[in-house]
N, C-alpha and C positions, 0 to 999 in steps of 0.2 A: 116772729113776724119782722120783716124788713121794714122798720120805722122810715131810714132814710129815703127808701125808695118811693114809701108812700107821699111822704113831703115832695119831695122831686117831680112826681108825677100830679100833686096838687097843684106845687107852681107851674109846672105846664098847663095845666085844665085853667090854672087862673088866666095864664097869658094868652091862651085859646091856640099853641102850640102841640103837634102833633110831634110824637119820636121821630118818625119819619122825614119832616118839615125843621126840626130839630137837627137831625142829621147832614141834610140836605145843606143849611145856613152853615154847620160848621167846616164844611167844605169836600165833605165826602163824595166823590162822583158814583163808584161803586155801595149803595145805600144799606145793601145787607150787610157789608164788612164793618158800617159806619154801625146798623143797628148792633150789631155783636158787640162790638168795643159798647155800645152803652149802656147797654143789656150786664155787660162786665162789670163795665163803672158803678150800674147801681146794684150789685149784687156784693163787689169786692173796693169801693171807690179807692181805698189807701193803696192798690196796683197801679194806679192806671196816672199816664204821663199827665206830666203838668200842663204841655203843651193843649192837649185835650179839656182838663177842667179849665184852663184859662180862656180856652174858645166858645166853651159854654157857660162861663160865667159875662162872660162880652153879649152874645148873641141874646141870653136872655134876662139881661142888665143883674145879675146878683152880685152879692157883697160878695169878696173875695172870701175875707174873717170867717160870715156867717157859714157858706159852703163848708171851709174847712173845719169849722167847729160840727159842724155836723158829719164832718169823714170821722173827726177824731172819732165821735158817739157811736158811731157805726161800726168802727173797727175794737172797740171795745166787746162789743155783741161777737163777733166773730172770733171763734173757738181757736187760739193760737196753737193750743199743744192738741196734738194727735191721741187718740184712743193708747194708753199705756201696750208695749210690744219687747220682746226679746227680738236682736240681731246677732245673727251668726258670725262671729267674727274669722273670716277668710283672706290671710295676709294677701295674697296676690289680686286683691279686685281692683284696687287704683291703678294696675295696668293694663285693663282689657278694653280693647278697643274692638268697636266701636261704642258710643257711649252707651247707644240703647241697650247693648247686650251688659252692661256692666248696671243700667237699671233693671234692665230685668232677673240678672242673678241676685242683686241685692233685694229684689222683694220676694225671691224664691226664697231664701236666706232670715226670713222676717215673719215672726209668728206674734199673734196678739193673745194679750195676757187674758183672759177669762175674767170680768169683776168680783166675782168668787174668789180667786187666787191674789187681788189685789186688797180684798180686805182680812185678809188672814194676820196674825200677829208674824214679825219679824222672820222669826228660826222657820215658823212653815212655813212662808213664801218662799223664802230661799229656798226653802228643800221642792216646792213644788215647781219654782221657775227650773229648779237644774232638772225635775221631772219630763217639764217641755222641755227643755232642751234638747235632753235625749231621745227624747220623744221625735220631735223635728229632725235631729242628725239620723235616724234610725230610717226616717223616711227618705234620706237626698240618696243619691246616687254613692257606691261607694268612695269611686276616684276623689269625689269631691268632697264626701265628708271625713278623707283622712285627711285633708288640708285646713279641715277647719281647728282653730286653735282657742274658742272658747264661746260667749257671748256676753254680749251688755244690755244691760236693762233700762231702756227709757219709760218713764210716766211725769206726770202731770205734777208740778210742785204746789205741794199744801198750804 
């Protein structure tokens, strides 16, 4: 549950402030673009520019302190590291232009480790992660899996 968002939207109900009416004061002319950005703020608040929390800490008189002690609390809850994953590693991607195609090869490229496989002792994971490995090279295309030169293993530190 989004604690911060609940607070946030308390202090509005207290100030008798609407998101909308919120948006509006912070000087958005376009009000969906403005509700988006806040909709952001209070789902991800540690993103979003400074410019922005300082116009809503103005409009609806809060402490600067108190706000940010609450991004801190907020971004604690939110999940830094990713689902543990093998990447394919394929020398040539830092040159392919344009950018998108070089994100989208890299999530073709990008297999998630099974929780099974992540709680095996030492010697069977390895041997299971080289399992996907091969497993994933077996499925890309050939041209492109003779250029692949190995993979690396990201998870979550204990």
């Amino acid at each position: 549950m989004n604690e911060f968002k609940q607070w946030f939207e308390q202090k509005l109900h207290s100030l008798g402030v609407t998101k909308l009416k919120l948006v509006e004061q912070v000087g958005y002319a376009n009000t969906s673009k403005g509700l988006r950005r806040l909709n952001q703020f209070l789902e991800q608040p540690h993103k979003t520019h400074n410019e922005f929390i300082k116009a809503i800490c103005l409009k609806l008189n809060l402490d600067m302190a108190e706000l940010c002690e609450k991004i801190a609390e907020r971004r604690k809850y939110i999940e830094p590291n990713p689902e543990p994953f093998i990447q394919l590693i394929y020398p040539p991607l830092d040159t392919i232009r344009p950018l998108f195609h070089r994100g989208w090869l890299r999530a073709l490229l990008r297999e998630t480790v099974p929780k099974i496989i992540q709680r095996l002792p030492l010697d069977e994971k390895n041997k299971q992660l080289e399992n996907l490995y091969n497993k994933k090279l077996a499925s890309l295309d050939d041209d492109l899996s003779r250029q692949i030169t190995g993979f690396t293993y990201f998870c979550k530190k204990e």
